[in-house]
N, C-alpha and C positions, 0 to 999 in steps of 0.2 A: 504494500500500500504506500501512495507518494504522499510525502509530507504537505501537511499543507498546514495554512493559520487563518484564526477568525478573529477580525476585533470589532467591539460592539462597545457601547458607551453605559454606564449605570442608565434603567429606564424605569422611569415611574408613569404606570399606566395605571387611566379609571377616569368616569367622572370625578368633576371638581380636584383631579389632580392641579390644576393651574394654580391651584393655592399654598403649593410647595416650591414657587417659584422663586421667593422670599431666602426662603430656608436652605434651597442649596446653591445660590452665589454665596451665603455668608460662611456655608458649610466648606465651599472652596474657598475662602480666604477675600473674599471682596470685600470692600469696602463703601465701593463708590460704582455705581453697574452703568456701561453704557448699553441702553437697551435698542435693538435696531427691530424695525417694524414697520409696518406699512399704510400709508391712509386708509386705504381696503380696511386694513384690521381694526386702525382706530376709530374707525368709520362703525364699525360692527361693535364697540363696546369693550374690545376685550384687553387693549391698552391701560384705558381707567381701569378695568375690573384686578391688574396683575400688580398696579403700581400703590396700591395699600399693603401689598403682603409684603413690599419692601421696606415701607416704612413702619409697618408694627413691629420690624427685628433691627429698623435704625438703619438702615442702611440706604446711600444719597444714590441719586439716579439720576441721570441723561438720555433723553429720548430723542433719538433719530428716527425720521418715518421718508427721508429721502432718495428713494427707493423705486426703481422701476418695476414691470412684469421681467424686465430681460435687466439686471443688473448693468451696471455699467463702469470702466474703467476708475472711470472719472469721480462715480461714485462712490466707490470703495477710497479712492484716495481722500478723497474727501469726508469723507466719514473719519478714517483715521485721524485724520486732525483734529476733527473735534475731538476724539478721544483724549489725545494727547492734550490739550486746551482746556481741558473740564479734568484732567486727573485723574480720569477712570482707571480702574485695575481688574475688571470682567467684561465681560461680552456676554449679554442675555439676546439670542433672537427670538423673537415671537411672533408667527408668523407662517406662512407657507414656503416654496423653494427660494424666492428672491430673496425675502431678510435675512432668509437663516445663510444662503451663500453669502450675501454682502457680508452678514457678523461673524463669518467663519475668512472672508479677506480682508476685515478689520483686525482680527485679530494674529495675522498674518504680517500685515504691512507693521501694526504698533509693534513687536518684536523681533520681526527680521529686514525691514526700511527697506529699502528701493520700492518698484513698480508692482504691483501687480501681476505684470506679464514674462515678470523674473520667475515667475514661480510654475509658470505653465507647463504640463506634464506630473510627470511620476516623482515622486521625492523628493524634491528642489528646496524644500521645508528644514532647515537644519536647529533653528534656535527655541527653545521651550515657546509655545503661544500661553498666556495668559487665560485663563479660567473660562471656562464657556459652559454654558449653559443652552438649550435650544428647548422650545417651544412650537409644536407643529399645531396649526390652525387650519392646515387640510389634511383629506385624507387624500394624498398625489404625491410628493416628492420622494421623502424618506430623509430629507437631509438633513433631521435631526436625528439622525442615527447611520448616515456616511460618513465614507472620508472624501467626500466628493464636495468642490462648490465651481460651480461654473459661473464664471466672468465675462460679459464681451468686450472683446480688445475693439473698438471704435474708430483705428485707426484701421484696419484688414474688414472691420463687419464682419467678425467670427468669433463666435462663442469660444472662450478658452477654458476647458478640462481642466482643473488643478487634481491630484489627487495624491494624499498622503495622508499614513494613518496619524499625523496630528492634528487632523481638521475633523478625525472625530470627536462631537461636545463630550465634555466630563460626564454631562447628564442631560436628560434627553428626557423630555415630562411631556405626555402624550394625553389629552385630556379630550376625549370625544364629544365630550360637552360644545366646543370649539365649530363644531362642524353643524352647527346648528343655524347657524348663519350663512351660510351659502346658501346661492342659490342653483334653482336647476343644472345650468347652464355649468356653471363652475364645478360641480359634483360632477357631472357626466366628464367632462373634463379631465380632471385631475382624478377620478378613479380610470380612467381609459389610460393614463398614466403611470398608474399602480399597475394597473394588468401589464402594461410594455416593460415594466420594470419586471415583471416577477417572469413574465415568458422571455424574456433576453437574456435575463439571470440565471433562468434553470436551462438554456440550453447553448450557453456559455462556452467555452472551452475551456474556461477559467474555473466551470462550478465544482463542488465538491458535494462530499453525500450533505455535508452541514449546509449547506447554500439550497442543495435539492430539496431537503425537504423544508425548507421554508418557502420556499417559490411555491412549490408545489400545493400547498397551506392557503398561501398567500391567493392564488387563484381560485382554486374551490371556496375562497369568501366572498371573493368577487363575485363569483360565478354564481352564488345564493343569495346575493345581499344589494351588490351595485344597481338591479333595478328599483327594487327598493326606496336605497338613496336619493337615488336621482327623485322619485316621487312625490318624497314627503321630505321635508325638513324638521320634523318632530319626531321620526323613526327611530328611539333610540338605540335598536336592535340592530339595523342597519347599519346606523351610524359608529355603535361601537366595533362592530364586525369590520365595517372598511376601515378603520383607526389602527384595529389590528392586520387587517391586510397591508396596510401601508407600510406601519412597522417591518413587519416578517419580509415584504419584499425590498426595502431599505436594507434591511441586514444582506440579504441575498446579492443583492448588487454591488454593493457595497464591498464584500468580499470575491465576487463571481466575474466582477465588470460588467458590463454590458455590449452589444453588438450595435450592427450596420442602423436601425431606428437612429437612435441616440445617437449617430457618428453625422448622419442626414439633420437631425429637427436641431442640434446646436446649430449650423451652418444657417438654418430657415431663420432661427429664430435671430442671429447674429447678423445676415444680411438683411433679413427683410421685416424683425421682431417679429416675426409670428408667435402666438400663445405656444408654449410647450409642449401640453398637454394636448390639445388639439391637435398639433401636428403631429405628434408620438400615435393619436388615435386614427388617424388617418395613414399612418403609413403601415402601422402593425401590420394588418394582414396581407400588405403586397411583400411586403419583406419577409413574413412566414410563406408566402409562394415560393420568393426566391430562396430560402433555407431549409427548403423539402426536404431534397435531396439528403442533406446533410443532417437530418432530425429527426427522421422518422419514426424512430421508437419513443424519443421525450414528445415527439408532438401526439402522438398516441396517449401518452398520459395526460396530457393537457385536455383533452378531449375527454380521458374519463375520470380528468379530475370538474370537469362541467357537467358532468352525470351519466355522461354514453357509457352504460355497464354491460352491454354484450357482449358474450365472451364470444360469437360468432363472427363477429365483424375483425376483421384483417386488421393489423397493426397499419398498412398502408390505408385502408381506405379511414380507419379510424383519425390520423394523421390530415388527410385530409379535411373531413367531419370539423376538426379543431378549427381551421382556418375559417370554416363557414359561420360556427360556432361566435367568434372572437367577431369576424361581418356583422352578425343578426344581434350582437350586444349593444357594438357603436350603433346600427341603426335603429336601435329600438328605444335609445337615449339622445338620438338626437344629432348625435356627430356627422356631419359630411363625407362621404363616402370617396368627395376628391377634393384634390389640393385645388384646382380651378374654382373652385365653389368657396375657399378662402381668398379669392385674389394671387394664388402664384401662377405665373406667365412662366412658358418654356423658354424665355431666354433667359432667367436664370439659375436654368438648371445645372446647366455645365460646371459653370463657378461652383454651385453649390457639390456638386459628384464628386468636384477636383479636391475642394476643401474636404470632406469629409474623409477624404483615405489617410488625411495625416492627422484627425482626430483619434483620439488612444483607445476609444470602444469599439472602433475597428478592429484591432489586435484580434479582440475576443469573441468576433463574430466567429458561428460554427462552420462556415462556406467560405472559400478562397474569393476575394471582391476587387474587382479592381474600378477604377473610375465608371469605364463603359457598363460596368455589371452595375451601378450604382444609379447614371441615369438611364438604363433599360427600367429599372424597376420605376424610377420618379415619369418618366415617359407615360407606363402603365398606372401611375395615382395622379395624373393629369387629368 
């Protein structure tokens, strides 16, 4: 058996977990918490709701909510400075993928100085970061529980990959309570996100049994619960179930990497800011076309982790099944079926194919990819 490693950050899950948000910056040694977080969120209540638990154990805080859907360079540097300017000595994010990447390249830049874009790739992270803490407010990213934050470089228009295990938070408070404020639109979303997360992850070339069976976990919640979600905003069965979906395929990716999806929507979202989620939902299943070949027995589980339990149906045709399966989800929530029906035009797809093969979740795709194999597929989600 090949050695492998998992890291994962201390997690506090449950309703009204958000009320331990207090308790462990100070548990890590804070004093003074730069909290990064989004209009979105403060918009939703959950800002005011976080920022008493810090003051009933005395501890000063700084609230940055300067924040795009698609982070930015510019904003990450600037964010550090305020840090540095107010005295801070933690990183609280609360929030969905943007604030939690931004406070995971704040806490980057205040400890190890230069750019940003110094740090692009695998390991580049050498000096301890300062205390972090992460708060997830959807059930989509995971990146309060990777060591993943993606950045876009503004000068190229390309989402840049950072990835090292110090950008996983110390602690990771997961409170589904949170997810009660979305709306449809954003649920379908950012659970189509979870899914691309947990099937990239389990058929990875990077997964291992501890990554498989979390992906594997992670979709059969989906697969019970995500319409659900999308439904009712009061579901809290749902809601808790995709919280934990999110988590478990977090963990999965995290340690598993990801493939050709995510090497494509950082490039959409970096040239053209397209939503994440949305474009991860719309490419899934031309990219599980293109990864047949090379999947076929995990795509087979995928399929009867969505409920296909006949044991007469073929590993191949079951494999397929999956793909239509992952189809009939997006459209039954809403998601568009092609990238033209968001506004992407085929001239800029080439850029986008050419970019994506020097992003790093390429590596881990389970199929050999090259540019051309890349816009065949975006051709076909035109």
């Amino acid at each position: 058996m090949q050695i492998t490693k998992f890291v994962a950050p201390e997690i506090i899950f449950g309703d009204g977990a958000l009320s331990q948000i207090g308790e462990c910056a100070a548990r890590l040694g804070a004093t003074k918490v730069f909290l990064v977080s989004d209009e979105g969120v403060r918009n939703a209540g959950w800002v005011d709701k976080a920022l008493p638990y810090f003051e009933q154990i005395g501890l000063e805080y700084f609230v940055w909510t300067e924040v795009t859907p698609n982070p930015r360079d510019y904003e990450a540097e600037n964010a550090a400075k305020a840090y540095k300017e107010e005295g801070c000595d933690a990183v609280v994010g609360l929030g969905g993928g943007s604030p939690l990447d931004l406070a995971k390249a704040v806490a980057i830049l205040v400890s190890n100085g230069g750019c940003i874009k110094d740090y692009e790739g695998v390991n580049k992270i050498f000096n301890p970061l300062p205390p972090m803490v992460a708060v997830a407010s959807t059930a989509g990213s995971g990146s309060e529980v990777s060591q993943f934050s993606v950045i876009v470089d503004t000068f190229r228009k390309s989402k840049m990959t950072i990835i090292s295990k110090s950008l996983i938070p110390d602690i990771a408070i997961i409170d589904p309570e949170l997810l009660s404020t979305k709306d449809a639109k954003l649920t379908a979303a950012t659970g189509m996100d979870v899914l691309t997360h947990a099937i990239e992850a389990y058929v990875s070339l990077a997964s291992t049994p501890m990554t498989e069976v979390l992906a594997i976990n992670s979709i059969k919640l989906i697969a019970q619960n995500l319409r659900h979600s999308v439904a009712s905003q009061t579901n809290k069965k749902a809601k808790q179930a995709m919280a934990m979906a999110s988590m478990q395929a977090g963990l999965a990716f995290s340690n598993a990497i990801l493939g050709m999806v995510h090497a494509v929507t950082h490039q959409l979202g970096g040239l053209l800011d397209m939503p994440h989620g949305e474009a991860n939902a719309i490419l899934l299943p031309y990219v599980m076309e293109y990864n047949f070949l090379s999947s076929v027995d995990k795509f087979a589980d995928i399929a009867r982790a969505f409920g296909v339990l006949d044991s007469s149906v073929s590993d191949i045709r079951l494999a397929k099944i999956s793909i239509s399966l992952v189809r009939e989800m997006a459209e039954d929530i809403g998601i568009p079926s092609k990238l033209s029906e968001v506004g992407i035009k085929e001239e800029f797809l080439e850029e986008v194919s050419i970019k994506a093969t020097m992003d790093a979740n390429i590596i881990t795709n389970p199929r050999d990819t090259s540019a051309q194999d890349i816009l065949s597929v975006l051709k076909k989600a035109l």
